[in-house]
N, CA, C and O of each residue as an XYZ file, in Angstrom:
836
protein
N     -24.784      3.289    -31.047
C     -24.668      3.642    -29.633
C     -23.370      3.097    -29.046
O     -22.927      1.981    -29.317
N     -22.777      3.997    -28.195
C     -21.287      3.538    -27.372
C     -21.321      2.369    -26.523
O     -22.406      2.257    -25.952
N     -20.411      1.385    -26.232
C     -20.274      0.542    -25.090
C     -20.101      1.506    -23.943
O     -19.286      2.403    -24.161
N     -20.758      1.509    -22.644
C     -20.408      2.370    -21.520
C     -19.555      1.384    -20.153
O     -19.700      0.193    -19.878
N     -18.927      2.123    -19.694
C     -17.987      1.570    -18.865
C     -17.800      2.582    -17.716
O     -17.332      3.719    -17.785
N     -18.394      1.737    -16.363
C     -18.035      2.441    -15.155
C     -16.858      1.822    -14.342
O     -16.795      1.145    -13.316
N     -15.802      2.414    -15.364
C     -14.316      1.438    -14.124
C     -14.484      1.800    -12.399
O     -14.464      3.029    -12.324
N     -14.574      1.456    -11.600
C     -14.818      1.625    -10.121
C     -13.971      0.899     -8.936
O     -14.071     -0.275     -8.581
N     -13.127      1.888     -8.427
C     -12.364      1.775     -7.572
C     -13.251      0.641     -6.419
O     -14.416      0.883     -6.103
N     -12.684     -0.284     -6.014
C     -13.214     -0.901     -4.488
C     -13.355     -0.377     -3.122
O     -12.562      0.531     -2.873
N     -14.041     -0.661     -2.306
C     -14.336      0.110     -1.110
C     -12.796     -0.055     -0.094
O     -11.855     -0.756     -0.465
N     -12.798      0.571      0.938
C     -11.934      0.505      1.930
C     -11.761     -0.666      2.014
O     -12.673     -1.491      2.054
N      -9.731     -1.095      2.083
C      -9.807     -2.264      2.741
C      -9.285     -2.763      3.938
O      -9.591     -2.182      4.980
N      -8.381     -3.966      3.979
C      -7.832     -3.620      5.701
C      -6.506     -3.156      5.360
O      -5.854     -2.520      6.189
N      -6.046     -3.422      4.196
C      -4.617     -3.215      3.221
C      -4.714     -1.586      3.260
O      -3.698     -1.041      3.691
N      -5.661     -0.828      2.920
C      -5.383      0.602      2.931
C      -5.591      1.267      4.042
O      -5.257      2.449      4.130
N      -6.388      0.353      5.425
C      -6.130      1.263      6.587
C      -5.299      0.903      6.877
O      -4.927      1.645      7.786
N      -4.112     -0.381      6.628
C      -2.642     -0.847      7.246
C      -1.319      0.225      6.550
O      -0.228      0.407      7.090
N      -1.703      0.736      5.446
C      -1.223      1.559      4.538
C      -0.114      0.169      3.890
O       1.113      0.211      3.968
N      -0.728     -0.723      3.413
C      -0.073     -1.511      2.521
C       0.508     -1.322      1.458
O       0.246     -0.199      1.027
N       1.337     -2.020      0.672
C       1.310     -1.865     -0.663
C       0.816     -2.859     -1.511
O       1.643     -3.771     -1.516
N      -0.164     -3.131     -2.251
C      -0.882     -4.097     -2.295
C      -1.360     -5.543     -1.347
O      -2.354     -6.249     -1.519
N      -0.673     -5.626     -0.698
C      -0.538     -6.696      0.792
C      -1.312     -8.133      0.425
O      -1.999     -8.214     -0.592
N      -1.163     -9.116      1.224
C      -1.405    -10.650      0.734
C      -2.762    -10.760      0.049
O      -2.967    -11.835     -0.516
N      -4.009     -9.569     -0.017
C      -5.281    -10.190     -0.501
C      -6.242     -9.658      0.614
O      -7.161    -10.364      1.030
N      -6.032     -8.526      1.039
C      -7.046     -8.306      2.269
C      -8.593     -7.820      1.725
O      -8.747     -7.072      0.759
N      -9.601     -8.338      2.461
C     -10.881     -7.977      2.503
C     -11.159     -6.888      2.552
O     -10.161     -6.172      2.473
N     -12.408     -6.167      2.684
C     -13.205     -4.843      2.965
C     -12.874     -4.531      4.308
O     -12.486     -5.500      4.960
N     -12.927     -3.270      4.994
C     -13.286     -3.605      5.848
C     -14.936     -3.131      6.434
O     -15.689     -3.232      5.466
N     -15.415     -2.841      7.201
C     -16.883     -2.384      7.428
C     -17.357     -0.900      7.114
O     -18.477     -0.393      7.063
N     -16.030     -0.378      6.916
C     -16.453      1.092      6.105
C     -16.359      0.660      5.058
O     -17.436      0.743      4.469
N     -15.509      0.167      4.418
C     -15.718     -0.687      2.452
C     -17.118     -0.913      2.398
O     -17.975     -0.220      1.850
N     -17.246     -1.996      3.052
C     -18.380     -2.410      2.837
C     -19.852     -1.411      2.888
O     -20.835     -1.407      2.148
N     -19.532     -0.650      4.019
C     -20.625      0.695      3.882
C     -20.517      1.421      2.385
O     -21.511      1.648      1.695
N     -18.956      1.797      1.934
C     -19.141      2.723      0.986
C     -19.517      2.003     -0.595
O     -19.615      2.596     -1.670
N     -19.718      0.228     -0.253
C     -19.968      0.005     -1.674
C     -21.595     -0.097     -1.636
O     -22.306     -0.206     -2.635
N     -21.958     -0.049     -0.543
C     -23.537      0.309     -0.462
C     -23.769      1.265     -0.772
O     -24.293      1.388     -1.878
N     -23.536      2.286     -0.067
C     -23.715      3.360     -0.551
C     -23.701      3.990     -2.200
O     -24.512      4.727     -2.759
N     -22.119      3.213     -2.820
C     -22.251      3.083     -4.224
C     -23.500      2.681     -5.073
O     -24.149      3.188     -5.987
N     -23.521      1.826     -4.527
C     -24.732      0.591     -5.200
C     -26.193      1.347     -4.793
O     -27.069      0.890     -5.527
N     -26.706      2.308     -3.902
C     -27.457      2.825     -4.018
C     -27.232      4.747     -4.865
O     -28.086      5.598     -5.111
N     -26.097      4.751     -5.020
C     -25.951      6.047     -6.267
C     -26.287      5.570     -7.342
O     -26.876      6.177     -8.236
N     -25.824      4.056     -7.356
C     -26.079      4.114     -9.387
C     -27.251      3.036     -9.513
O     -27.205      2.209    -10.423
N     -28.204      3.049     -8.680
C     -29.737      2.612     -8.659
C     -30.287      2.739     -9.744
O     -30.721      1.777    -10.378
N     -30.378      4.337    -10.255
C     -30.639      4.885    -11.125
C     -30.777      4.353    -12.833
O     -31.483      4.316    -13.841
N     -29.096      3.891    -12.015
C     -28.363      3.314    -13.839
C     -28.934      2.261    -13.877
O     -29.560      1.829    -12.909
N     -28.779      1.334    -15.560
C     -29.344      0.198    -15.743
C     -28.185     -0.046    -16.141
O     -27.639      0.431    -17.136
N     -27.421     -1.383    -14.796
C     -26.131     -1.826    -15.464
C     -26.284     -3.062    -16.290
O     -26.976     -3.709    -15.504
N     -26.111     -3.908    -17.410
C     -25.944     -4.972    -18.315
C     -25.025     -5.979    -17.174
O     -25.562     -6.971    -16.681
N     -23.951     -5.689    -16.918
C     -22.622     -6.705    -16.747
C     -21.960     -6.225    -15.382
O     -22.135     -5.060    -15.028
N     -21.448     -6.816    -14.860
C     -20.631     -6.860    -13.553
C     -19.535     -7.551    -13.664
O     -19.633     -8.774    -13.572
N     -18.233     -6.946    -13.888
C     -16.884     -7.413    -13.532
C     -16.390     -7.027    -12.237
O     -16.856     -6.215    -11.437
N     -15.164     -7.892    -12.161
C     -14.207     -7.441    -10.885
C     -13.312     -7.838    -10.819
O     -13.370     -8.999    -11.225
N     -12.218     -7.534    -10.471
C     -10.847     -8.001    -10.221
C     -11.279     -9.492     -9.474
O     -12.322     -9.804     -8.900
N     -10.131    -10.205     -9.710
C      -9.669    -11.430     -8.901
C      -9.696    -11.531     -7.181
O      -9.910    -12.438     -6.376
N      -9.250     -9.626     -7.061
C      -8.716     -9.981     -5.562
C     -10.074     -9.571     -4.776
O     -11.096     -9.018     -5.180
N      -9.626    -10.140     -3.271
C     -10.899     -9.940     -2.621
C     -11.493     -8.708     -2.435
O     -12.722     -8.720     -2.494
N     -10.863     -7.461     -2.188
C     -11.930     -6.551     -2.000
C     -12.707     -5.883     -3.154
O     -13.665     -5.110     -3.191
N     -11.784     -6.587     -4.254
C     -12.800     -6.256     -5.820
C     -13.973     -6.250     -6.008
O     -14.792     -5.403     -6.364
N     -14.015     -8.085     -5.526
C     -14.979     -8.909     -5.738
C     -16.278     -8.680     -4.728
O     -17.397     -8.781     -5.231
N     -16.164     -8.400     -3.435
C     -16.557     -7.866     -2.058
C     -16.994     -6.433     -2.966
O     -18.082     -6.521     -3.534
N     -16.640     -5.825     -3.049
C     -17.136     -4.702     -4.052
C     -18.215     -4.808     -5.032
O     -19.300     -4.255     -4.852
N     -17.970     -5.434     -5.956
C     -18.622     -5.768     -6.940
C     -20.057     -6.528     -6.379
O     -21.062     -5.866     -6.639
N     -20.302     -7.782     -5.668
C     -20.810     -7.954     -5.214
C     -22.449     -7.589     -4.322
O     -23.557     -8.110     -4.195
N     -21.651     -6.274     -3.831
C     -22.710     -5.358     -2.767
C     -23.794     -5.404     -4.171
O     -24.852     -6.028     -4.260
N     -22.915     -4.230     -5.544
C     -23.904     -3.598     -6.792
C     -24.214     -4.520     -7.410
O     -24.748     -4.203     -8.472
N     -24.121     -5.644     -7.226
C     -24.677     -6.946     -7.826
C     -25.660     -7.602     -7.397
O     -26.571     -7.993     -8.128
N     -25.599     -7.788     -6.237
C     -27.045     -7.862     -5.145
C     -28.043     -6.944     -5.684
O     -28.946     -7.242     -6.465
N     -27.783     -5.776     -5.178
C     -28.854     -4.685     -5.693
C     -29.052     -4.694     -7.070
O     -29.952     -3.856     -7.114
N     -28.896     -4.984     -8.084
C     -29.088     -5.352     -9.531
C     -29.523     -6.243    -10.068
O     -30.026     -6.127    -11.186
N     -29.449     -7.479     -9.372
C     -29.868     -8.927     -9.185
C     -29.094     -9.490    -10.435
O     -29.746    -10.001    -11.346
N     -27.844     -9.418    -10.499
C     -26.672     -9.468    -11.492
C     -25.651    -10.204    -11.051
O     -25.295     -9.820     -9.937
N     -24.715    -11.564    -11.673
C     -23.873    -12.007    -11.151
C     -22.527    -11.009    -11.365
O     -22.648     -9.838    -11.726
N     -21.323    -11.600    -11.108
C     -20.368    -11.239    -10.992
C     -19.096    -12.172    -12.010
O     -18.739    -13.324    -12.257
N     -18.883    -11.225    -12.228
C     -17.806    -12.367    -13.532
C     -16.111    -12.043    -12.680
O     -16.206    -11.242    -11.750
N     -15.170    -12.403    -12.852
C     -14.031    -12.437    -12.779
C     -13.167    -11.887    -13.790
O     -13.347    -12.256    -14.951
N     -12.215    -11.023    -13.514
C     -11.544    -10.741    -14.990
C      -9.950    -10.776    -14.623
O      -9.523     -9.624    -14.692
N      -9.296    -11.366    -14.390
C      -7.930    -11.114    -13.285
C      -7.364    -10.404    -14.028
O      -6.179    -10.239    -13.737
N      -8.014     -9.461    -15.636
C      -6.478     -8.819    -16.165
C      -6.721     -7.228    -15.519
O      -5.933     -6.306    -15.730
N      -7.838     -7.119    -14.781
C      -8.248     -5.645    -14.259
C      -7.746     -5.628    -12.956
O      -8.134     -4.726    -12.214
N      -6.875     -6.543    -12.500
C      -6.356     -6.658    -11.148
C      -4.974     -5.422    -10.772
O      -4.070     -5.199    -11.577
N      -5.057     -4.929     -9.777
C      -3.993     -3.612     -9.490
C      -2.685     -3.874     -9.807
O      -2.099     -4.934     -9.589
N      -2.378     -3.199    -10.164
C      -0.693     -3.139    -10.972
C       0.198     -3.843     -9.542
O      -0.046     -3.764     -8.338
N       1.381     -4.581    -10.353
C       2.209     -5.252     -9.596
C       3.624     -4.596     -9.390
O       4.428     -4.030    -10.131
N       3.562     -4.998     -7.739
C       4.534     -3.911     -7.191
C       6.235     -4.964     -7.094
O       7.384     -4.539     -7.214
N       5.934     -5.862     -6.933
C       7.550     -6.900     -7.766
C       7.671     -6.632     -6.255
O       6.732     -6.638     -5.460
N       9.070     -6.377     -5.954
C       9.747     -6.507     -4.678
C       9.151     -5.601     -3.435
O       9.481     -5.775     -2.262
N       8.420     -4.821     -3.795
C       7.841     -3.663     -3.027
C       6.658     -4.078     -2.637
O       6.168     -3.484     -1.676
N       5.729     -5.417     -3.389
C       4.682     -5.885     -2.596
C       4.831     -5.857     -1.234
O       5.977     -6.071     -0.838
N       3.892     -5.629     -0.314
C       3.527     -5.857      1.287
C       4.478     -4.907      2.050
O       4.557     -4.892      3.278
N       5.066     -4.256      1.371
C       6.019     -3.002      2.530
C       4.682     -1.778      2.225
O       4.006     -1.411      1.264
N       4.805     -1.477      3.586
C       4.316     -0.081      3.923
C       4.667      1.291      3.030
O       5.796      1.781      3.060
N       3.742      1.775      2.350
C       3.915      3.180      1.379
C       4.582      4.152      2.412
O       5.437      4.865      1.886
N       4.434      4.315      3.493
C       5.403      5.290      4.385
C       7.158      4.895      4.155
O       8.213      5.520      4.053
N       6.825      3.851      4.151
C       8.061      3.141      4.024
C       9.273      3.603      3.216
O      10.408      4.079      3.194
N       7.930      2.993      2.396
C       8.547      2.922      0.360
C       8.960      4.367      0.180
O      10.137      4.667     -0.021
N       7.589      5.628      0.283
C       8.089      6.916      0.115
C       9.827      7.485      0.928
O      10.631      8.341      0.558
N       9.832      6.639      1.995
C      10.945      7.605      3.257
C      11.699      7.110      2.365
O      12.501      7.948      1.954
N      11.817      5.872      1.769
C      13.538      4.978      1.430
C      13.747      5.456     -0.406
O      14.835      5.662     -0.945
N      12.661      5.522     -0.941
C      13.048      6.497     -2.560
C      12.116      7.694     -2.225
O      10.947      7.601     -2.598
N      12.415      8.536     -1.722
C      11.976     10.304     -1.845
C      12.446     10.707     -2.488
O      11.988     11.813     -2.773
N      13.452     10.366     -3.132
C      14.298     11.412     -3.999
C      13.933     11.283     -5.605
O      14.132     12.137     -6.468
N      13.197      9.645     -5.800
C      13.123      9.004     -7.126
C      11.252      9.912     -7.189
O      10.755     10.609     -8.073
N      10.838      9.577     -6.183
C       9.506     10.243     -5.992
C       9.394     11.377     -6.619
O       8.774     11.595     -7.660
N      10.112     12.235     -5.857
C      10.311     13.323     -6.499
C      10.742     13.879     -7.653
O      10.348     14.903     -8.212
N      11.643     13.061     -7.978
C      11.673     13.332     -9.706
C      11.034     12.854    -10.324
O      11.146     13.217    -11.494
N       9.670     11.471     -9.981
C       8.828     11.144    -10.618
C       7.532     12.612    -10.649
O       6.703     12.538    -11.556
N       7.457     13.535     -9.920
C       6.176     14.315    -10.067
C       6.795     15.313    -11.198
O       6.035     16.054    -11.821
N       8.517     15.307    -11.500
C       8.802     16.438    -12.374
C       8.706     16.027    -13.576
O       8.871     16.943    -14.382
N       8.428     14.627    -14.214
C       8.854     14.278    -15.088
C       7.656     14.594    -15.938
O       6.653     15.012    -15.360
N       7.640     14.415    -17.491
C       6.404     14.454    -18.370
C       5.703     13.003    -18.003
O       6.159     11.999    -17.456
N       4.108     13.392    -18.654
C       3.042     12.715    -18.583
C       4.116     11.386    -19.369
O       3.973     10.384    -18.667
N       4.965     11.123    -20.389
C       5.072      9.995    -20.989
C       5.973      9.255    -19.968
O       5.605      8.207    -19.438
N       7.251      9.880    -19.696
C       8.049      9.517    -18.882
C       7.060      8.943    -17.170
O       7.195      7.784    -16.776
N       6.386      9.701    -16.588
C       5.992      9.319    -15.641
C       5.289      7.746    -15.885
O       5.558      6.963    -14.974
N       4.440      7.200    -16.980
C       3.776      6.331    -17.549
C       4.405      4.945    -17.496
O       3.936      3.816    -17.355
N       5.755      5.479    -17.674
C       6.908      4.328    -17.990
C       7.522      4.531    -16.713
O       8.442      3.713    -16.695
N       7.527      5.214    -15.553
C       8.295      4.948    -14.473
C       8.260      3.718    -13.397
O       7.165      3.158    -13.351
N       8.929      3.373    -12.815
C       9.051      2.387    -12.040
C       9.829      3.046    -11.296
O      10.576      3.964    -11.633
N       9.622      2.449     -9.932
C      10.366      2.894     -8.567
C      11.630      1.369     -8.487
O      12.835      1.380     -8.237
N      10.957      0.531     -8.724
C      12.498     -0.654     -8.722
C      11.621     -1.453    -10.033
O      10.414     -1.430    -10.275
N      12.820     -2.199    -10.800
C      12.414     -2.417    -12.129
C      11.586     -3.952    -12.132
O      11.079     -4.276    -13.207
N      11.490     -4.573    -11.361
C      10.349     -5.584    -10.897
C       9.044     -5.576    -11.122
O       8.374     -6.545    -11.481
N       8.439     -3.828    -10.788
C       7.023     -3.785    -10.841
C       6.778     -3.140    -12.173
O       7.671     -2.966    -13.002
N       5.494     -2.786    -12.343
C       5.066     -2.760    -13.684
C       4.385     -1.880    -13.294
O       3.513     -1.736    -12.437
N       5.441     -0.608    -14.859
C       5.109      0.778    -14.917
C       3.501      0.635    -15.121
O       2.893     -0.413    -15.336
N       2.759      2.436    -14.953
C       1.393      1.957    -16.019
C       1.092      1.801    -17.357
O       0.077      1.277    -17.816
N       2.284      2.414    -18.132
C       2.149      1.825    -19.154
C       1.585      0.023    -19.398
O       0.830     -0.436    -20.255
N       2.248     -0.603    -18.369
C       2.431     -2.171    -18.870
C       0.990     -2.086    -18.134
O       0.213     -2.858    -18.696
N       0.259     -1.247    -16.827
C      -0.777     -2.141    -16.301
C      -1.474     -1.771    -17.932
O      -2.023     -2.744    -18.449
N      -1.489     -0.494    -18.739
C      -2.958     -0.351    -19.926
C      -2.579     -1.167    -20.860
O      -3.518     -1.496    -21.585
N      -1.067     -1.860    -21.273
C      -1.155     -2.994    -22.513
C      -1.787     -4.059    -21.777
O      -2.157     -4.964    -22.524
N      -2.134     -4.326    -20.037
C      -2.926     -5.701    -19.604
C      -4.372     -5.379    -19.741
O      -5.027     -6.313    -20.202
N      -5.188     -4.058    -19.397
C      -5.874     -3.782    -19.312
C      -7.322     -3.437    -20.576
O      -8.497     -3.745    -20.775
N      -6.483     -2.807    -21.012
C      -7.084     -1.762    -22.150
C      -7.815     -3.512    -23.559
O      -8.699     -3.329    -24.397
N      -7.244     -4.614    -23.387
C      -7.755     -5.543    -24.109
C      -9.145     -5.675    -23.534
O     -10.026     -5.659    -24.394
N      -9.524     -5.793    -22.373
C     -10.917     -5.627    -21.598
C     -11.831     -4.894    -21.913
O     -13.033     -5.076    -21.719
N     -11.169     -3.782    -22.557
C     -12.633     -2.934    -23.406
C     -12.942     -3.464    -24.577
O     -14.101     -3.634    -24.954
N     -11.866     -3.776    -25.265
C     -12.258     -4.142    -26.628
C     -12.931     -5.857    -26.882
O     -13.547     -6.202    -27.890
N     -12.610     -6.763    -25.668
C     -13.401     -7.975    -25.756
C     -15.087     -7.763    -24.757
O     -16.002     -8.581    -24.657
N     -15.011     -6.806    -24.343
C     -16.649     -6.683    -23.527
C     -17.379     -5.917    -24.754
O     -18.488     -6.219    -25.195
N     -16.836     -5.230    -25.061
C     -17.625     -3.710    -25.981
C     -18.267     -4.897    -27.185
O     -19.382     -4.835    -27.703
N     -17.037     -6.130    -27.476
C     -17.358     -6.759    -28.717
C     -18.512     -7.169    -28.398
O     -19.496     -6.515    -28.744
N     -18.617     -8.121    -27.805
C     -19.228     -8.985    -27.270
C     -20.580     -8.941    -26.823
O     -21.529     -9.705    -27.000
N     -20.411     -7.560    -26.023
C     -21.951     -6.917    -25.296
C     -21.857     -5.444    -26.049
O     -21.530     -4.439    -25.417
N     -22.133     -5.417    -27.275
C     -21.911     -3.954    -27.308
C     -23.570     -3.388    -27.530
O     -24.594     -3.780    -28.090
N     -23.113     -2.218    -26.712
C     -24.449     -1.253    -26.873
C     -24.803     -1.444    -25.479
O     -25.921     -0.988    -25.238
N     -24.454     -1.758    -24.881
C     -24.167     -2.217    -23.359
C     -23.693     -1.523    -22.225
O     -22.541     -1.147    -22.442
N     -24.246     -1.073    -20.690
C     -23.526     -0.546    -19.699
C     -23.039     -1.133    -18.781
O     -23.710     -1.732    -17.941
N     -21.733     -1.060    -18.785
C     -20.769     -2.605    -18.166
C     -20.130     -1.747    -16.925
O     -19.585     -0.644    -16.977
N     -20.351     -2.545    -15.855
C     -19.537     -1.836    -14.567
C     -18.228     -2.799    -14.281
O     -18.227     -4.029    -14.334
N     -17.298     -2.082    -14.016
C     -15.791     -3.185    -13.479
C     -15.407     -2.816    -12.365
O     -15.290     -1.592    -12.316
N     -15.094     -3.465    -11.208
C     -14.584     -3.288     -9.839
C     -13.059     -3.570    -10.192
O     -12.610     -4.514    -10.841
N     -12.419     -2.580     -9.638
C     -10.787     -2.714    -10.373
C      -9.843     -2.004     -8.979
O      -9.900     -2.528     -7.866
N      -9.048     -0.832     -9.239
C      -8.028     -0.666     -8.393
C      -7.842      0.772     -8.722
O      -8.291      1.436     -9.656
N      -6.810      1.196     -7.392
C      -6.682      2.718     -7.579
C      -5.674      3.168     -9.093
O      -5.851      4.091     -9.888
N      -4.320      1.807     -9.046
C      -3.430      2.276    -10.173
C      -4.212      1.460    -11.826
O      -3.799      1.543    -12.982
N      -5.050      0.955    -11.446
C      -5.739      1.040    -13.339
C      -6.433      1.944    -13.221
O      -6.999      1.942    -14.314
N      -6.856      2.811    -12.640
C      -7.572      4.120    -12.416
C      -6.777      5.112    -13.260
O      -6.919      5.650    -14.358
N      -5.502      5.128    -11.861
C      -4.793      5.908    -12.991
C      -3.870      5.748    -14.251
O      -3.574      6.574    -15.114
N      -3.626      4.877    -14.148
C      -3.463      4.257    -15.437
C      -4.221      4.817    -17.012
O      -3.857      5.255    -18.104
N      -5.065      4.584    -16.526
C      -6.172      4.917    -17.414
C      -6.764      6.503    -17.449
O      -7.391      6.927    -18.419
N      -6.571      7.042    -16.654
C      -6.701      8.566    -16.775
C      -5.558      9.388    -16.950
O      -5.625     10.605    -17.120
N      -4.431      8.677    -16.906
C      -2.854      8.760    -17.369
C      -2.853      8.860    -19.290
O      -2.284      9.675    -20.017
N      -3.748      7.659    -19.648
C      -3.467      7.477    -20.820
C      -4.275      7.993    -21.853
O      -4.029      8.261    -23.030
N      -5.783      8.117    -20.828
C      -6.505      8.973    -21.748
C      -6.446     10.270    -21.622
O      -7.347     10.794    -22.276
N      -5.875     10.921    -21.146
C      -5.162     12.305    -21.033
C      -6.026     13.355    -20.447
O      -5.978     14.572    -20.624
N      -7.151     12.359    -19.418
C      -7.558     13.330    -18.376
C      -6.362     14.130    -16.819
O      -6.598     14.295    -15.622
N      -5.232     14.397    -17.617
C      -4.466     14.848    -16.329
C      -3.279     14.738    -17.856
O      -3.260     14.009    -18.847
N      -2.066     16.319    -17.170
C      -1.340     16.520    -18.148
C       0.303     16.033    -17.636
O       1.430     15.998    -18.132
N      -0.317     15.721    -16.418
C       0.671     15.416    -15.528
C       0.409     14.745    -13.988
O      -0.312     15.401    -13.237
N       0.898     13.621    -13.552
C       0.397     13.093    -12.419
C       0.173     14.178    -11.040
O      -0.701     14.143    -10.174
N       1.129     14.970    -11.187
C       1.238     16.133    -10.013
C      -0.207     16.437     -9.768
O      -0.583     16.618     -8.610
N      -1.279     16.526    -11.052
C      -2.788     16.862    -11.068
C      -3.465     15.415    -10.415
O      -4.635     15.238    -10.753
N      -2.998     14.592     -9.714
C      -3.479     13.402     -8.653
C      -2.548     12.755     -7.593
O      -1.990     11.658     -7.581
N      -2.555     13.748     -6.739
C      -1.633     13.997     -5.398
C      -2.255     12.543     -5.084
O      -3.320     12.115     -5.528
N      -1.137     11.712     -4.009
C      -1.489     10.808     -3.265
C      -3.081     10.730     -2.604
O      -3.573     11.768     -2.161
N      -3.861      9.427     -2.563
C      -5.050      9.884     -2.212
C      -6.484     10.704     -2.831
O      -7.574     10.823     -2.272
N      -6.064     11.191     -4.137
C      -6.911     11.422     -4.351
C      -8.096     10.324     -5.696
O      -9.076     10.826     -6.246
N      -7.726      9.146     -5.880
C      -8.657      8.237     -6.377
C      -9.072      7.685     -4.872
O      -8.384      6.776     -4.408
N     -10.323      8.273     -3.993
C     -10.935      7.869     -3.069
C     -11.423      6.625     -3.540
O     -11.452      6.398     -4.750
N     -11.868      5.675     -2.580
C     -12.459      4.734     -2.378
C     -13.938      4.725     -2.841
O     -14.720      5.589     -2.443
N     -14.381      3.542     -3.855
C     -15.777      3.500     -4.741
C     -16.044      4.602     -5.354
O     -17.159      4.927     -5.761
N     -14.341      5.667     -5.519
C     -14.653      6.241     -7.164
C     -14.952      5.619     -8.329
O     -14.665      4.433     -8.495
N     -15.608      6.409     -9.334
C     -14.876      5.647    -10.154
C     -14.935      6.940    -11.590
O     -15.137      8.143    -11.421
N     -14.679      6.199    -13.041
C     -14.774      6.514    -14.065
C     -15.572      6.362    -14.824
O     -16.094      5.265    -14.627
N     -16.129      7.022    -15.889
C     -17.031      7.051    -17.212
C     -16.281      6.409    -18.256
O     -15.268      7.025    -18.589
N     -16.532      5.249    -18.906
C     -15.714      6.122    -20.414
C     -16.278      5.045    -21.273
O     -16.329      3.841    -21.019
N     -16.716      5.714    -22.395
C     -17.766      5.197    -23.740
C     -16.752      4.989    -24.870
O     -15.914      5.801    -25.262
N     -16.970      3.834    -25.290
C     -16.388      3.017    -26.569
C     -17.227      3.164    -27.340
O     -18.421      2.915    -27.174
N     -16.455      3.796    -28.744
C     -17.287      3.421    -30.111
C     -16.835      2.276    -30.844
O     -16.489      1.211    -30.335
N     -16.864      2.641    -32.477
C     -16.403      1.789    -33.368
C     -14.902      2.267    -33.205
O     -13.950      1.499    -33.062
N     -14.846      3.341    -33.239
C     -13.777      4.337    -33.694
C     -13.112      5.477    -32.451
O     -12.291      6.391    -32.522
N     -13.770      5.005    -31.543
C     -13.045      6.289    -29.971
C     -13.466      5.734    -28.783
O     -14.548      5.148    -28.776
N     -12.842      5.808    -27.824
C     -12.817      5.222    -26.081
C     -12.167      6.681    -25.445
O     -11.077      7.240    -25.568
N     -13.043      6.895    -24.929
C     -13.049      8.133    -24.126
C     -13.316      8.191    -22.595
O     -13.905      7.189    -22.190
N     -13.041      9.073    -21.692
C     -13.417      9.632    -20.279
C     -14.232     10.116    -20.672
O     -13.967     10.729    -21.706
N     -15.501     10.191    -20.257
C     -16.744     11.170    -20.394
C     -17.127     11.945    -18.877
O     -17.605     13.078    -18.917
N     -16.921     11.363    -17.744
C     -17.354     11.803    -15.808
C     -16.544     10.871    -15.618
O     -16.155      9.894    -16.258
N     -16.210     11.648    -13.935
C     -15.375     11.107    -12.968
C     -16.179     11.169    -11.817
O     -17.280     11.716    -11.879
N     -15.672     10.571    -10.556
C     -16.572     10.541     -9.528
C     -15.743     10.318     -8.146
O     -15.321      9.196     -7.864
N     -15.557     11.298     -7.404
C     -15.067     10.532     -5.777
C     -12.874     11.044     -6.398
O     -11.865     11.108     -5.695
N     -13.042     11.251     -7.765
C     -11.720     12.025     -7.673
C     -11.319     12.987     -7.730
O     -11.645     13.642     -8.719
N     -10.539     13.523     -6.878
C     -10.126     14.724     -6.646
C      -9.062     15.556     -7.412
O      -7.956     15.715     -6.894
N      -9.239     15.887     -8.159
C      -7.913     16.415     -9.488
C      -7.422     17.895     -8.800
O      -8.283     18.601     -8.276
N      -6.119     18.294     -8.824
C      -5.763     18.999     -8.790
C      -4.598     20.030     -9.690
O      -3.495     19.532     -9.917
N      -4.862     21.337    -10.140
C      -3.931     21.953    -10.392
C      -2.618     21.452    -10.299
O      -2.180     21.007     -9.238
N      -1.698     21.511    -11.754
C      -0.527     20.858    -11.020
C       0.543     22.350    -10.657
O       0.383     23.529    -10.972
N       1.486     21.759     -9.983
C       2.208     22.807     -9.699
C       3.958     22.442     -9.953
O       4.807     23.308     -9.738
């Protein structure tokens, strides 16, 4: 039987109604907090084993809500924490987009490999580098707990990261700004021998153009 893995975006925070770029560590805010209830009563259903979460607070605030309702602690994993933006931390994405539009834009033309490896200033870390931090997290839980349904509270760019690499999208253009909503998340089952996307949830894929 597969290790199962529900990677899961965190609820609203005050960082994404400020339109941050990752910003100092902000909390939920009271719609977060509604939509990880709401989460936590969709996957009722499921019988989760394990509860991870990022380091930062609205991870953990996340994780938390479906942990209550599960009667499950919460572990820490800081390597599932959102990709690092280097000099571009705490400036405004309106910002960032007005002052490189032009790099933007040749980032939606580029191939799935090239986009992987892009960086907007060479400080932050393409997604390639977030899945060499990441992708070790499947293979030490799966060991460990295998046969197991493991939930992780994580971030929008290991999201895509990870649907970048497992080649659910042939090209980022197919995940316009905005569309990894808040307490999406992902499927994806580990064998001996394959780690796959199996369902998605709360994301919006689009045709690329």
């Amino acid at each position: 039987m597969p290790t199962t893995f529900y990677i899961v975006r965190h609820g609203q925070s005050e960082g994404n109604v400020n339109g941050d770029i990752m910003g100092a560590n902000p909390p939920l805010t009271q719609i977060g907090l509604e939509q990880a209830q709401a989460l936590a009563k969709l996957l009722k259903p499921i019988k989760i084993d394990q509860i991870f979460a990022s380091d930062l607070t609205r991870a953990k605030q996340t994780a938390q809500v479906i942990a209550k309702s599960k009667n499950l602690k919460v572990t820490e994993y800081s390597q599932i924490r959102e990709r690092f933006f280097g000099s571009l931390d705490g400036q405004k994405d309106a910002e960032v987009f007005a002052k490189y539009q032009k790099q933007v834009e040749e980032f939606r033309e580029k191939s799935l490999i090239d986009q992987m490896n892009w960086k907007i200033v060479e400080d932050m870390e393409s997604l390639n580098e977030v899945i060499r931090r990441i992708l070790p997290f499947f293979n030490e839980v799966a060991k460990i707990d295998k046969n197991q349904t493991i939930l992780a509270v994580t971030h929008a760019n290991v999201i895509m990261s990870l649907l970048g690499h497992f080649g659910f999208i042939n090209s980022f253009r197919e995940l316009p700004y905005g569309c990894i909503q808040n307490t999406s998340y992902i499927k994806i089952e580990k064998t001996k021998n394959s780690i796959k996307i199996i369902e998605t949830f709360g994301i919006n894929k689009v045709e690329a153009k």
